[in-house]
C-alpha positions in Angstrom: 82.5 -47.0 23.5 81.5 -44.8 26.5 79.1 -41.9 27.0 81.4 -39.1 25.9 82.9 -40.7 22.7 78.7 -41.3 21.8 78.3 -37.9 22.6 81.0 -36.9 20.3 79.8 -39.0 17.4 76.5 -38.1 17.8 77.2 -34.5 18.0 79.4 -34.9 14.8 76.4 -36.3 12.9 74.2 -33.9 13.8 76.3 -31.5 12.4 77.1 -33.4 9.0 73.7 -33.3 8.9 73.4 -29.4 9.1 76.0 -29.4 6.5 74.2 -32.0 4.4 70.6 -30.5 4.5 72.5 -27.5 3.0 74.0 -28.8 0.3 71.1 -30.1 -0.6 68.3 -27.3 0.1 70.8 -24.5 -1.6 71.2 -25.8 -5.1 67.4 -26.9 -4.8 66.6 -23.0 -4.1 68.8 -22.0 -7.0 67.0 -24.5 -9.0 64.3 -23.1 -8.7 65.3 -19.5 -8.9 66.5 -20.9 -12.2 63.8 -23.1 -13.7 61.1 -20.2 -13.1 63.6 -17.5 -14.7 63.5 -19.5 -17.1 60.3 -20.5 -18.4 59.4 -16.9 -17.3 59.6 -15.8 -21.0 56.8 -18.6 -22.5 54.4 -17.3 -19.4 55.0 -14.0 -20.2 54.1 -14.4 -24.2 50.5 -15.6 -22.8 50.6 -12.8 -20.1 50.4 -15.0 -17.0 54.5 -14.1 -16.0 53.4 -12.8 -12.6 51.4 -15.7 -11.2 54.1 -17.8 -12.6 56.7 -16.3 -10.8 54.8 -15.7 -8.0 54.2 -20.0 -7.5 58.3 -20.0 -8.1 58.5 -17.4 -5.5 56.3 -19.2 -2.9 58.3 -22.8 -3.7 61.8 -20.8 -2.9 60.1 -19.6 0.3 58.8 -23.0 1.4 61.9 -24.5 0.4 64.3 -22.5 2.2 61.8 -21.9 5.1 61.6 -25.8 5.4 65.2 -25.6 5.6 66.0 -23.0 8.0 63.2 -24.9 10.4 65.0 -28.9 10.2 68.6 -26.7 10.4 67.1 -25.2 13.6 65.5 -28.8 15.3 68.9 -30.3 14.5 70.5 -27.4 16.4 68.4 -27.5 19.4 69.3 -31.6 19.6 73.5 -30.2 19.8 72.4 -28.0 22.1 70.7 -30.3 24.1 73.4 -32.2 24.8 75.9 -29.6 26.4 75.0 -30.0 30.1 75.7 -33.8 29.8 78.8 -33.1 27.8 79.9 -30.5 30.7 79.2 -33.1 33.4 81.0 -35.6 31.9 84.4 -33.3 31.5 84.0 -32.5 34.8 84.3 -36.2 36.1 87.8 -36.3 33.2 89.0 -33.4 34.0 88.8 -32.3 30.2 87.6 -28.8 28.7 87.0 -29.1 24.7 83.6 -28.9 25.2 82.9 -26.7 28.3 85.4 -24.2 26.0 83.2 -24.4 23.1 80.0 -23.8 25.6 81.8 -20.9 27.3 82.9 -18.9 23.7 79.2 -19.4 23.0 77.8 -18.2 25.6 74.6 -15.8 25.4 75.1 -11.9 26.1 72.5 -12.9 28.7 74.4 -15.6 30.3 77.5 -13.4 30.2 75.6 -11.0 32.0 74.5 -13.5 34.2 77.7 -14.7 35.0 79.4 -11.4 35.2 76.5 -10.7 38.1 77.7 -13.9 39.6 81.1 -13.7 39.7 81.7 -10.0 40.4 83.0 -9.0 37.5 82.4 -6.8 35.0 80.8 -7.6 31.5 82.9 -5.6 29.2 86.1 -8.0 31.7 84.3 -11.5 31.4 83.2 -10.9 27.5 87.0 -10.7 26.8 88.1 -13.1 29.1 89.3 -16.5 27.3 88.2 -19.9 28.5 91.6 -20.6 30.3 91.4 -16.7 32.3 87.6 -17.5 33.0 88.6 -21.0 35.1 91.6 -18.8 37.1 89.2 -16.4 37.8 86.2 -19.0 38.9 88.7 -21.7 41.2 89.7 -17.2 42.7 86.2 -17.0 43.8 86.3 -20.6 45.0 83.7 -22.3 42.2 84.1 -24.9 39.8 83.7 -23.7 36.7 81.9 -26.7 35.4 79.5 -26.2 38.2 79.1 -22.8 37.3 78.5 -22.9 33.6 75.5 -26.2 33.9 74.1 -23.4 36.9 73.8 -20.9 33.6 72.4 -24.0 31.5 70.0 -24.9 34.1 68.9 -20.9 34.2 69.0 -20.3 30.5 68.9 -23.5 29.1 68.4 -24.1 25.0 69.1 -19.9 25.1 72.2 -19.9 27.3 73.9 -20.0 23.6 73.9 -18.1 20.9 72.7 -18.9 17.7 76.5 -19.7 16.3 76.2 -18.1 12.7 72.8 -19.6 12.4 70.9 -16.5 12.6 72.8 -14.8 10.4 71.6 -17.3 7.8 68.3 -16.8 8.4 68.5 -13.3 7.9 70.2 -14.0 4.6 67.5 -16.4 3.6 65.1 -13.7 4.8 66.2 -11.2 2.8 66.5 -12.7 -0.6 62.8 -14.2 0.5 62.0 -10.7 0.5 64.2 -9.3 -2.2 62.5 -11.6 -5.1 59.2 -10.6 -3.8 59.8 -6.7 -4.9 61.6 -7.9 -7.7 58.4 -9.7 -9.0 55.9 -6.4 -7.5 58.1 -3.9 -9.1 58.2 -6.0 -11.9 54.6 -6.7 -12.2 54.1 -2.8 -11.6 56.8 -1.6 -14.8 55.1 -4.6 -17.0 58.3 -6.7 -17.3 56.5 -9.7 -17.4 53.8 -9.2 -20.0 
């Protein structure tokens, strides 16, 4: 097996891995939404619902916080591997990769690439993989050369976060969300 196809694999576990930690860290979260929900009533008889909810709230937050963090190291190691992976097509002549990089690209790489190139954002941000190598081999680049020259400037944050901000921010907020729930419910006495 050669570099690329370990590459390949590699990358694929990684993100079976991604997948996998979620699997298991989201049922484990409802799990414990659901175990402290539950018990809630016999803490509440004895009037110690608040600090019970509030340990289930912190186990949720260390849980999914735990999980958003390995999501993220596992991340960085795919990420880490594009430069080689965009060398490597070079020498084959091959693009799945270098594609992928490019439709990932950083509004900060775009930018820097737009600079670069002579062309304007709004242009380049629309501009498919296939248009982005006519207009490169126009200005007489490679545009291998010229994407690992926005890696080497940029490097982990030459991408963007490919959805996985978004799920932080979802994490965040129901972090956030049960919190008030169990102030304002502490506050109105629902759990005494």
């Amino acid at each position: 097996m050669d570099e690329y196809e370990q590459l390949q694999r590699l990358r694929e576990l990684w993100s079976r891995a991604i997948m996998t930690w979620g699997q298991i860290f989201i049922p484990l979260g409802a799990a414990i939404i659901a175990f402290f929900v539950s018990k809630l009533p016999d803490f509440a008889n004895r009037g110690g619902g608040t600090p019970f909810l509030f340990i289930g709230w912190a186990l949720f937050t260390l849980c999914m916080a735990y999980w958003r963090w390995i999501v993220h190291q596992i991340d960085r190691q795919i990420v880490g591997m594009y430069p080689r992976m965009l060398e490597l097509e070079k020498e084959r002549k091959m693009e799945t990769q270098t594609a992928y990089y490019y439709r990932n690209l950083s509004k900060k790489s775009l930018k820097h690439l737009a600079n670069k190139l002579e062309i304007p954002f709004d242009e380049l941000k629309n501009t498919d993989f296939r248009e982005f190598k006519r207009k490169v081999a126009q200005k007489g680049d490679n545009p291998y050369d010229v994407l690992l020259d926005v890696w080497d400037k940029f490097l982990y944050d030459s991408v963007t976060s490919r959805e996985h901000s978004f799920q932080d921010w979802v994490v965040g907020i129901l972090i956030v969300v049960f919190l008030i729930a169990i102030i304002l419910g502490s506050k109105l006495g629902w759990f005494s």
